[in-house]
C-alpha positions as CSV (number, residue, x, y, z in Angstrom):
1,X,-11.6,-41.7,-6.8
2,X,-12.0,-45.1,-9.2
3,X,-13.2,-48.0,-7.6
4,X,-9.9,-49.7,-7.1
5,X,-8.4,-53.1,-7.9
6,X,-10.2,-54.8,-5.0
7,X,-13.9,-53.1,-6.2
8,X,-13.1,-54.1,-9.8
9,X,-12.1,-57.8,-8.9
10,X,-15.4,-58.2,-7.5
11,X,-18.2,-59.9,-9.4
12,X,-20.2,-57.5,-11.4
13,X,-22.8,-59.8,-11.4
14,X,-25.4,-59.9,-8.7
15,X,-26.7,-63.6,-7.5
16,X,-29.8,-64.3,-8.5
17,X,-33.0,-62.7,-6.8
18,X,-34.8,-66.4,-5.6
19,X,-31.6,-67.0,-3.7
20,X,-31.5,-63.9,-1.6
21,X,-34.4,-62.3,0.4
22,X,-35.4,-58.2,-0.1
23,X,-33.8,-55.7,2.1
24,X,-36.7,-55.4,4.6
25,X,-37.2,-58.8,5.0
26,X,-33.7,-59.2,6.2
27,X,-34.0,-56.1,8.7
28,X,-36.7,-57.8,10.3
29,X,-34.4,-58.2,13.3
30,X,-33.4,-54.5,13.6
31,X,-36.8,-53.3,13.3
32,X,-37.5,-55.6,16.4
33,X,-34.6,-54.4,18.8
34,X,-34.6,-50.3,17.0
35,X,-38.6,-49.2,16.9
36,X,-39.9,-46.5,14.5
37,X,-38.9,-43.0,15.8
38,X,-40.8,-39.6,14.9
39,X,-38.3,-37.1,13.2
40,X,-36.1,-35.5,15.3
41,X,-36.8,-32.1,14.2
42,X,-39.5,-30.4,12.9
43,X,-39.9,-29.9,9.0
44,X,-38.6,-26.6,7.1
45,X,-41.5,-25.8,5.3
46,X,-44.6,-27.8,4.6
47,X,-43.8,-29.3,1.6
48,X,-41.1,-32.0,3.7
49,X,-44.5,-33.2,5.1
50,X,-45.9,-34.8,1.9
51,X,-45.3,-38.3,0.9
52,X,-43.7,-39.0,-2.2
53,X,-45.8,-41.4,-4.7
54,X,-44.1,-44.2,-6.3
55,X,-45.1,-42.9,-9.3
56,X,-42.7,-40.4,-8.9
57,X,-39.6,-42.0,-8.5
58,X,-39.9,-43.5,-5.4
59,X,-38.8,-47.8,-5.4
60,X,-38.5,-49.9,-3.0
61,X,-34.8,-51.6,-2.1
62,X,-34.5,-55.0,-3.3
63,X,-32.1,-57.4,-4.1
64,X,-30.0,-57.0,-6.7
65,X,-29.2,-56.4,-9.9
66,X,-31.0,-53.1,-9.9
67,X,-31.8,-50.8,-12.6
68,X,-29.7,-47.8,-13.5
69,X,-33.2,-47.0,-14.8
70,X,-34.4,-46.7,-11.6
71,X,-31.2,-46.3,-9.7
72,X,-29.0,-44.0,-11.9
73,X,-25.1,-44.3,-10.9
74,X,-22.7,-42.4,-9.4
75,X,-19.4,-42.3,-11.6
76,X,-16.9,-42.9,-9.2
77,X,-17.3,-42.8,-4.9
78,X,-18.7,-39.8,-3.5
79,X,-15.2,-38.9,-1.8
80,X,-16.1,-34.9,-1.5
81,X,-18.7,-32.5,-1.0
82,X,-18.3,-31.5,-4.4
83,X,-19.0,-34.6,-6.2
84,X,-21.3,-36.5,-3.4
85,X,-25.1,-34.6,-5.2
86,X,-24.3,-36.2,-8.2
87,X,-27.0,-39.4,-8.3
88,X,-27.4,-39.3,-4.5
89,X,-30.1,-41.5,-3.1
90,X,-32.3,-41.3,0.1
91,X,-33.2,-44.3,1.9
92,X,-35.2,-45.0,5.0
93,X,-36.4,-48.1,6.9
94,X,-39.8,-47.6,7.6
95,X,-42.4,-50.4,9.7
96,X,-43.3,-51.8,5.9
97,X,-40.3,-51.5,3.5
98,X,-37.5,-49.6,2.8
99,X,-38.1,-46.7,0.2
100,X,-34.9,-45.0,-1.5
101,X,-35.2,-42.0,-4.2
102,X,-33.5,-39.8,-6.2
103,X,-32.4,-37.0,-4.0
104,X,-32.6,-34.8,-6.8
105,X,-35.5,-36.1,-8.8
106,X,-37.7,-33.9,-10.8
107,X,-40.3,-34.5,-8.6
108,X,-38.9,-32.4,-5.6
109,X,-37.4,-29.7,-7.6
110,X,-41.2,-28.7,-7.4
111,X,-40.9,-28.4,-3.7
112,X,-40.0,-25.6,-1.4
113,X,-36.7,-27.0,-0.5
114,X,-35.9,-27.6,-4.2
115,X,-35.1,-31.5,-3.3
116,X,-36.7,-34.1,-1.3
117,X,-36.1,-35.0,2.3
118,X,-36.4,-38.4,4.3
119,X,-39.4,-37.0,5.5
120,X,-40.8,-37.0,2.1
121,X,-40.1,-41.1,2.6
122,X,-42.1,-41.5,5.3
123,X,-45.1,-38.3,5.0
124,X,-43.6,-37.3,8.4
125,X,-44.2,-40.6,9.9
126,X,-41.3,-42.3,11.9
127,X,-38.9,-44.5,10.5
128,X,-36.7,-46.7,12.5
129,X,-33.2,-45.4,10.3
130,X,-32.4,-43.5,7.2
131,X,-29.6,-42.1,5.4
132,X,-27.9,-41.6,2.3
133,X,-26.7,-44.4,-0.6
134,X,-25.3,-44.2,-4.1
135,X,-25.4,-47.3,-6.7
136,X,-22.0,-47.6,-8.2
137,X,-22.8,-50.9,-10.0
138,X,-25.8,-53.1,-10.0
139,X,-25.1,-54.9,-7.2
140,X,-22.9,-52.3,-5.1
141,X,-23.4,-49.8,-3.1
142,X,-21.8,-46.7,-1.3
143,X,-24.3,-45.7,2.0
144,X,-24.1,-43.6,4.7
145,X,-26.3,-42.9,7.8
146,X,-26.5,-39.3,7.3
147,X,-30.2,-38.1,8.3
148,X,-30.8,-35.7,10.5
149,X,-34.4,-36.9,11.4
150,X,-33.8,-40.6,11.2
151,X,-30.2,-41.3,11.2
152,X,-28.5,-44.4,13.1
153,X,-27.1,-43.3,16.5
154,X,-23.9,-45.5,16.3
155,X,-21.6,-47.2,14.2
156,X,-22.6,-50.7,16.1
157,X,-26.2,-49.6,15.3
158,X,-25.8,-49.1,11.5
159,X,-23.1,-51.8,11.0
160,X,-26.7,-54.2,11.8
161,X,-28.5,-52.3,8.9
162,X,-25.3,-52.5,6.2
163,X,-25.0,-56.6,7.3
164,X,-28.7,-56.9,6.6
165,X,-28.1,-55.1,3.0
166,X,-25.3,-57.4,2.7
167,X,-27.0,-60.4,3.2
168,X,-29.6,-59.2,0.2
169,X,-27.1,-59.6,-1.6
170,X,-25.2,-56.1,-2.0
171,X,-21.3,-55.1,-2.3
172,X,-21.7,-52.0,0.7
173,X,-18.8,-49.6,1.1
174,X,-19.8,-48.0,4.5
175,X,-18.8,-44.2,5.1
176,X,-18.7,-45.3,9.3
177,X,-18.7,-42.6,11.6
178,X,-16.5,-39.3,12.5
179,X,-13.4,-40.3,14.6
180,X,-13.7,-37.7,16.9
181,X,-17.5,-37.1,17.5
182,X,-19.2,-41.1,17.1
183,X,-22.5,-40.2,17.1
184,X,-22.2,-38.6,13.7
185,X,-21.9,-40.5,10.6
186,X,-19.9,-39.4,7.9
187,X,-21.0,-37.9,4.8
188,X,-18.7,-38.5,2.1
189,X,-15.8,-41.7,2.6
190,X,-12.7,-41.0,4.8
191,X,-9.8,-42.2,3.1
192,X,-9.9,-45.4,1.2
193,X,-13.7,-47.2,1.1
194,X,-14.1,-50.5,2.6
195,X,-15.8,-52.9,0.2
196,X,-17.6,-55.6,1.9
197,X,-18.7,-59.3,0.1
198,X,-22.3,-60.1,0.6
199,X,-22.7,-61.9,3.3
């Protein structure tokens, strides 16, 4: 899937940083009315227990632009199963910031699991969300809240996290929730993507 008329009308240039305020500033709100929650389920093997240094790969979310440097692209939308690996991105809001990494980085290939988890975001510690997110531009994103350890619990819950991204100063294509089940966000986008102005 390309990004469409609608994505490719849209600015490619992000508004400068001293007029927008980080990610984890603007989430200040959330954090207050969604505490930190331990991981829902234990870890696989020891190795999702240890925290990823930033010398690693590991960056904070700020406002945009961002770096392909640090945030390589994905080429299109993650629209299937198939294509959603390529340059996929963990993200989770943690009490003082909100780390995101390569999913795939070098760095967790030398783990058990081959990859890193959101646990490897947080050392094991609790987080108040987490989820997936792909960089399709310097200033837009694709996200989901697909974790099974920190993941929102509704679409009214994460739709607070993707304004707060929005207001930062991000283009957000949100992948929602299943129709049938709505306590499980989806993983890959349903149909055409939404793409929603910063705020």
């Amino acid at each position: 899937m390309t990004l469409g008329p609608e994505a490719e009308q849209m600015s490619t240039k992000a508004e400068p940083a001293t007029h927008r305020l980080p990610p984890t500033d603007e989430l200040a709100g959330y954090r207050k009315d969604y505490p930190a929650r331990d991981m829902r389920r234990d870890p696989n093997n020891q190795d999702e227990l240890i925290l990823m240094p930033h010398s690693e790969g590991l960056y904070e979310l700020s406002v945009p632009p961002v770096s392909i440097t640090d945030f390589p692209r994905h080429s299109s939308l993650p629209t299937t199963e198939q294509t959603a690996p390529e340059a996929r991105h963990l993200w989770v809001i943690r009490p003082d910031g909100v780390p995101v990494a390569l999913e795939a980085c070098q760095w967790g290939k030398d783990l058990e699991s081959g990859c890193i988890k959101h646990s490897n975001l947080t050392g094991g510690g609790q987080a108040h969300s987490g989820g997936e997110i792909w960089f399709i531009g310097e200033d837009r994103i694709a996200i989901n809240a697909a974790s099974g350890r920190y993941g929102a619990e509704s679409a009214a819950e994460f739709k607070i996290i993707t304004d707060a991204v929005r207001r930062s100063g991000y283009h957000v294509a949100s992948m929602g929730f299943d129709l049938d089940n709505i306590s499980i966000p989806n993983t890959v986008f349903i149909g055409e993507p939404e793409w929603e102005t910063p705020l």
